[in-house]
N, CA and C atoms as a LAMMPS dump frame, in Angstrom:
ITEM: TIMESTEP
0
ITEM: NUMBER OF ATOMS
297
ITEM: BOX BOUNDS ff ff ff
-5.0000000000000000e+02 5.0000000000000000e+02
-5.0000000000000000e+02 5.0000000000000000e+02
-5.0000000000000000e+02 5.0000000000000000e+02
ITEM: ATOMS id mol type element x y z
1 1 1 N -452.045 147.802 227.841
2 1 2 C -451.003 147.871 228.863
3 1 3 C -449.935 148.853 228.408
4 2 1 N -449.63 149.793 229.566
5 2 2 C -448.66 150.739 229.282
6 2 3 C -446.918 150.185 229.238
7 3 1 N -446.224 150.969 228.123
8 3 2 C -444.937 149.782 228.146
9 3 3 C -444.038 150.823 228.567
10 4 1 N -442.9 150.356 229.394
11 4 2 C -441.797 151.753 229.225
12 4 3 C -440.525 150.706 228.686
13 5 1 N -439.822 151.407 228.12
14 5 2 C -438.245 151.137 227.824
15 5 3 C -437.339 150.717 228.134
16 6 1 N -436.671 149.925 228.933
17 6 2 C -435.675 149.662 229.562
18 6 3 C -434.276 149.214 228.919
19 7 1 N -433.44 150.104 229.032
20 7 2 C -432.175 150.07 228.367
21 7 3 C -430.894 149.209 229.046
22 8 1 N -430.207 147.877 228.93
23 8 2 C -429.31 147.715 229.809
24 8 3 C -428.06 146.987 228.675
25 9 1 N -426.893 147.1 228.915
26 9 2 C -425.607 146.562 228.781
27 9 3 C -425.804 145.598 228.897
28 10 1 N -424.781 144.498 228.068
29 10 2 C -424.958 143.422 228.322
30 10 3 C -424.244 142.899 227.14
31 11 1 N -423.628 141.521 227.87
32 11 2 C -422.325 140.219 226.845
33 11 3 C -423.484 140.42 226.013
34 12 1 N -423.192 140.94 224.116
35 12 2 C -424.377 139.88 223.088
36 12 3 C -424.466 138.125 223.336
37 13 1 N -423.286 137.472 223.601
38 13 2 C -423.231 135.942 223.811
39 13 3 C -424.221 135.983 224.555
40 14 1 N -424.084 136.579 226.081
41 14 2 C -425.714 136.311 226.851
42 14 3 C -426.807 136.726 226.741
43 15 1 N -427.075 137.633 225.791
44 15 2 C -428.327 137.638 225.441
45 15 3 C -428.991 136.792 224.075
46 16 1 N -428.096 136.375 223.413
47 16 2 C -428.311 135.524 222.356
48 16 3 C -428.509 134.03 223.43
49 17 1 N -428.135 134.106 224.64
50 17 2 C -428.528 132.61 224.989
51 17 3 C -429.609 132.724 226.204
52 18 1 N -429.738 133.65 226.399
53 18 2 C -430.858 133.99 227.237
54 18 3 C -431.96 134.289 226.148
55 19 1 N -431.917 134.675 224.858
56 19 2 C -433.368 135.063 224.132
57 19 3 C -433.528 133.451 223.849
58 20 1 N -432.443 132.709 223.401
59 20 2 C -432.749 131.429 223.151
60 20 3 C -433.813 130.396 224.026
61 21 1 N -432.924 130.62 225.531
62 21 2 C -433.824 130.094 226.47
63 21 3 C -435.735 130.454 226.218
64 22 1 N -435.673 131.736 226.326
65 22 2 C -437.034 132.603 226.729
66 22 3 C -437.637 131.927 225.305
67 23 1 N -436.861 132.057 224.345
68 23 2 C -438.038 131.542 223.174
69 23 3 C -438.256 129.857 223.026
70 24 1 N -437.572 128.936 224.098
71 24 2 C -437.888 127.663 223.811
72 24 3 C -438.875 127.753 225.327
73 25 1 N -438.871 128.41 225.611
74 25 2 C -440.101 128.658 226.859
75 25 3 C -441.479 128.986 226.719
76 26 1 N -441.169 129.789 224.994
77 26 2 C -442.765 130.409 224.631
78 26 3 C -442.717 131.954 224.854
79 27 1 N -441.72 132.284 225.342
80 27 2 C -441.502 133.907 225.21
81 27 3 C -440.404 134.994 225.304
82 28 1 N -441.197 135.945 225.017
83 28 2 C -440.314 137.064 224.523
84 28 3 C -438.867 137.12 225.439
85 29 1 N -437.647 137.376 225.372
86 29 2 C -437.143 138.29 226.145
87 29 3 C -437.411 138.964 227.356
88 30 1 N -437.808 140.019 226.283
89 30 2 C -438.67 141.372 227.274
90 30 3 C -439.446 140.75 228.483
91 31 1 N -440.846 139.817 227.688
92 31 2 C -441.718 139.246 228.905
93 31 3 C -440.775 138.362 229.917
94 32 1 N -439.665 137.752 229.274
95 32 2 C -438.852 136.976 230.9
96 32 3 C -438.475 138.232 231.45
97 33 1 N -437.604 139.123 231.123
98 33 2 C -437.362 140.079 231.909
99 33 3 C -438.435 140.691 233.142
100 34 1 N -439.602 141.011 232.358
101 34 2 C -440.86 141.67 233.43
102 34 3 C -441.095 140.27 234.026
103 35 1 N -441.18 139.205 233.608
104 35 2 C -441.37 138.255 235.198
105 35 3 C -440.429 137.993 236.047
106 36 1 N -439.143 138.463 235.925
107 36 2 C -438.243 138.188 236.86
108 36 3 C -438.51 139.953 237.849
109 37 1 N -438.634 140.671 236.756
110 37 2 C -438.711 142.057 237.794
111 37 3 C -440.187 142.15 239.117
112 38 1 N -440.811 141.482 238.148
113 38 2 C -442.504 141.416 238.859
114 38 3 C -442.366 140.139 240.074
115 39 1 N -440.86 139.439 240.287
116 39 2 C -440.746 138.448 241.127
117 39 3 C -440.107 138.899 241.722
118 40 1 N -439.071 139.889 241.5
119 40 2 C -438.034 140.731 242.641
120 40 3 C -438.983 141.86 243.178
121 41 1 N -439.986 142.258 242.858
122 41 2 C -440.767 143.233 243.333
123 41 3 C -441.598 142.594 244.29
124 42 1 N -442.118 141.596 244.408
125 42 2 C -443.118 140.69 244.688
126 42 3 C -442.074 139.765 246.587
127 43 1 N -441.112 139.606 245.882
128 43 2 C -440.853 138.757 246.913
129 43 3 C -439.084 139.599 247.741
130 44 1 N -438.899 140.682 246.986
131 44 2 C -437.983 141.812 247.251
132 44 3 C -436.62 141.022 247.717
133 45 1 N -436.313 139.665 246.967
134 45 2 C -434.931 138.675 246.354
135 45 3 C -434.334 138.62 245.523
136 46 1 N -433.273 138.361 245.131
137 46 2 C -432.787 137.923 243.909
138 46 3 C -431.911 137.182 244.321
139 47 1 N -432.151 135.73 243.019
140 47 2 C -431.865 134.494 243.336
141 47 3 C -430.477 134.283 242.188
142 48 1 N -429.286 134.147 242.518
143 48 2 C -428.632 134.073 241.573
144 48 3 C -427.282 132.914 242.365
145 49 1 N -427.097 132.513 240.891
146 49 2 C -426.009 131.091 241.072
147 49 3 C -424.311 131.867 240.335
148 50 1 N -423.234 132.17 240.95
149 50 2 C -422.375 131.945 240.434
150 50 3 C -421.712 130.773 239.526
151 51 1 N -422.266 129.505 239.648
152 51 2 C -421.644 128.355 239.585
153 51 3 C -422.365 127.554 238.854
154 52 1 N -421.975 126.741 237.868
155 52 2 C -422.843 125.903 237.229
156 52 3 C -422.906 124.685 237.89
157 53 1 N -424.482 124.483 238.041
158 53 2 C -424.795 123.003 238.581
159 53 3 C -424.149 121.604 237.964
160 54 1 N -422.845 120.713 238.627
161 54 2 C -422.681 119.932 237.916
162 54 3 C -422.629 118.858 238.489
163 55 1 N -422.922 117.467 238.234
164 55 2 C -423.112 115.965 239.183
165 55 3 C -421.904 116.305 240.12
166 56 1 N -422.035 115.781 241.352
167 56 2 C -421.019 115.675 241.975
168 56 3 C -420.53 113.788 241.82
169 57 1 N -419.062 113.618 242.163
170 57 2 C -418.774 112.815 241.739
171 57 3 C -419.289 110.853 242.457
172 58 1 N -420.162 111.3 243.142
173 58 2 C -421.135 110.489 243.636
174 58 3 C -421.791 109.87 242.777
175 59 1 N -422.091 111.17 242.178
176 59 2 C -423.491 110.618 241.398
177 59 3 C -422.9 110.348 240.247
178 60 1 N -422.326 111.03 239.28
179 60 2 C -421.547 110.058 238.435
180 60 3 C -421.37 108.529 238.394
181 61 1 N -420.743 107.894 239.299
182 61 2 C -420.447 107.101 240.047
183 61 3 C -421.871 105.904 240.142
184 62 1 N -422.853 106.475 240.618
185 62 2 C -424.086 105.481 240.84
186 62 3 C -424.517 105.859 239.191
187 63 1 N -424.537 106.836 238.198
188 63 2 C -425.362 106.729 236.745
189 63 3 C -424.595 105.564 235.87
190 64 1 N -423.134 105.829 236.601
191 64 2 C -422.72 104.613 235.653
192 64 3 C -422.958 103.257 235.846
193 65 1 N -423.187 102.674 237.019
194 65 2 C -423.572 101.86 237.77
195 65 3 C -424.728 101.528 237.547
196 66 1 N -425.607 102.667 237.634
197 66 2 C -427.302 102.462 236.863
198 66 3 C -427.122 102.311 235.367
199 67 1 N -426.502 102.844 234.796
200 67 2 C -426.17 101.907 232.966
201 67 3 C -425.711 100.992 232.492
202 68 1 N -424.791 100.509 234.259
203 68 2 C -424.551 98.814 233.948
204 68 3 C -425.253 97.947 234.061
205 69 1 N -426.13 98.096 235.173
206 69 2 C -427.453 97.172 235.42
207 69 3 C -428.066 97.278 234.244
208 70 1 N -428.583 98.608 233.771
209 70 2 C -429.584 98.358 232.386
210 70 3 C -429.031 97.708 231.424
211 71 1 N -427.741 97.796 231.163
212 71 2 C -426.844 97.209 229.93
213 71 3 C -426.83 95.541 230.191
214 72 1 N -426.648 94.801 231.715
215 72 2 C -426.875 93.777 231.863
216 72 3 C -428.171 93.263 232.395
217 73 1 N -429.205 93.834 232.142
218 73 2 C -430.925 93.156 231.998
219 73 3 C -430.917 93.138 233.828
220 74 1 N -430.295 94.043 234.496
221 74 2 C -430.811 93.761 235.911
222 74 3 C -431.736 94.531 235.944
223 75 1 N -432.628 95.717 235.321
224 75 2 C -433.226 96.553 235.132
225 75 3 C -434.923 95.953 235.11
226 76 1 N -436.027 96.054 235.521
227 76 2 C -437.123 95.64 235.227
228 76 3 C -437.996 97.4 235.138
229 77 1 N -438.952 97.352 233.717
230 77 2 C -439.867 98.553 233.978
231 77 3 C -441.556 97.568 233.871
232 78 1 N -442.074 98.335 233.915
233 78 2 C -443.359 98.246 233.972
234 78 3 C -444.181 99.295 233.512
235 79 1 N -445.09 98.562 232.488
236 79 2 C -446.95 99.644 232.331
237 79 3 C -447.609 100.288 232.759
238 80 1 N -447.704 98.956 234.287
239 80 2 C -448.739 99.375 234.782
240 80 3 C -448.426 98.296 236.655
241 81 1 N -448.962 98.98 237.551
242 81 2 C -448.797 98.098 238.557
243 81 3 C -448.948 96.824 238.461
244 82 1 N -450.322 96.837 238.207
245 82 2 C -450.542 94.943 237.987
246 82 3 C -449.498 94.178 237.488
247 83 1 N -448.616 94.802 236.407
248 83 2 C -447.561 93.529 235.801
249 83 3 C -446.953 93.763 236.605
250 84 1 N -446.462 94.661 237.28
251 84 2 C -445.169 94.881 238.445
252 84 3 C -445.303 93.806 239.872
253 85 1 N -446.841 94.128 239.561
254 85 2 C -447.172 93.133 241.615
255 85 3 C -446.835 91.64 240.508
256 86 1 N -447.273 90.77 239.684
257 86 2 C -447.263 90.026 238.908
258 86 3 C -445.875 89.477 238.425
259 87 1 N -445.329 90.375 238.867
260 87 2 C -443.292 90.293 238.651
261 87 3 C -442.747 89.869 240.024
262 88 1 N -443.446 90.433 240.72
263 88 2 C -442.518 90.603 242.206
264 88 3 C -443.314 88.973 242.751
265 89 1 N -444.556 88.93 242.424
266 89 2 C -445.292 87.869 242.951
267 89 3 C -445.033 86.549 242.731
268 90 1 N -444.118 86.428 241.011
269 90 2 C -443.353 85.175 240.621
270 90 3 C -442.252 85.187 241.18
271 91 1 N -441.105 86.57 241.608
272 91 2 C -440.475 86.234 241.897
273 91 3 C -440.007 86.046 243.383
274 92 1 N -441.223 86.262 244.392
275 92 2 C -441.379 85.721 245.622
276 92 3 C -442.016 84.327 245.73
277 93 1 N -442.316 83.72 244.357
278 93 2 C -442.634 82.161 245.094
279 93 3 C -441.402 81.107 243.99
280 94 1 N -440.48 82.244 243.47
281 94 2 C -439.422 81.504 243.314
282 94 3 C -438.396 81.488 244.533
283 95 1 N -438.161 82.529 244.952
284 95 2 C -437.336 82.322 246.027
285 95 3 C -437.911 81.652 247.044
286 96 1 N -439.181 81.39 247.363
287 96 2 C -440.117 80.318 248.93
288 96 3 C -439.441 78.844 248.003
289 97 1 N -439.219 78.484 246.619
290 97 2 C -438.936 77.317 246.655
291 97 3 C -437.653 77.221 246.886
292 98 1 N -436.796 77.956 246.663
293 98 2 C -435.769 77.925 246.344
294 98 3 C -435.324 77.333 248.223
295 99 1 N -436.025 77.363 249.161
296 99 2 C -435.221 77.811 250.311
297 99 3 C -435.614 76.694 250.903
């Protein structure tokens, strides 16, 4: 494969955290670069975020809520279905007595 050169400017901070990214991905730099170019060529977009994605305060709001239930055992997981139908199944013929 023929390679050419591509020279660009750029924060060192962001490229020290962009090579970081690309190498916990499995690759080069360079190769993220040619798949983002081979995706702007391909689909003739570019997809870019000013803004960092952050919970809105909703959701905050319900994670803490979901760490109180787990913290007070309201939480049930499961293996496998069978123990789950086997959970729900005791605890629908506790509530038929209960009533």
């Amino acid at each position: 494969m023929k390679t050419a050169l591509l020279t660009v400017k750029i924060d060192p901070k962001v490229k020290r955290k962009a090579h970081a990214v690309a190498e916990a991905l499995g690759m080069s730099l360079g190769t993220l670069v040619s798949v983002q170019l081979n995706e702007f060529i391909r689909t003739k977009t570019v997809h870019a975020s000013l803004s960092e994605d952050r919970p809105t305060p909703y959701l905050l709001k319900a994670l803490k809520e979901s760490a109180a239930d787990v913290k007070a055992g309201r939480v049930y997981s499961f293996d496998n279905a069978t123990d789950a139908i086997k959970w729900l199944t005791s605890r629908k013929k506790s509530y038929s007595s209960a009533s």
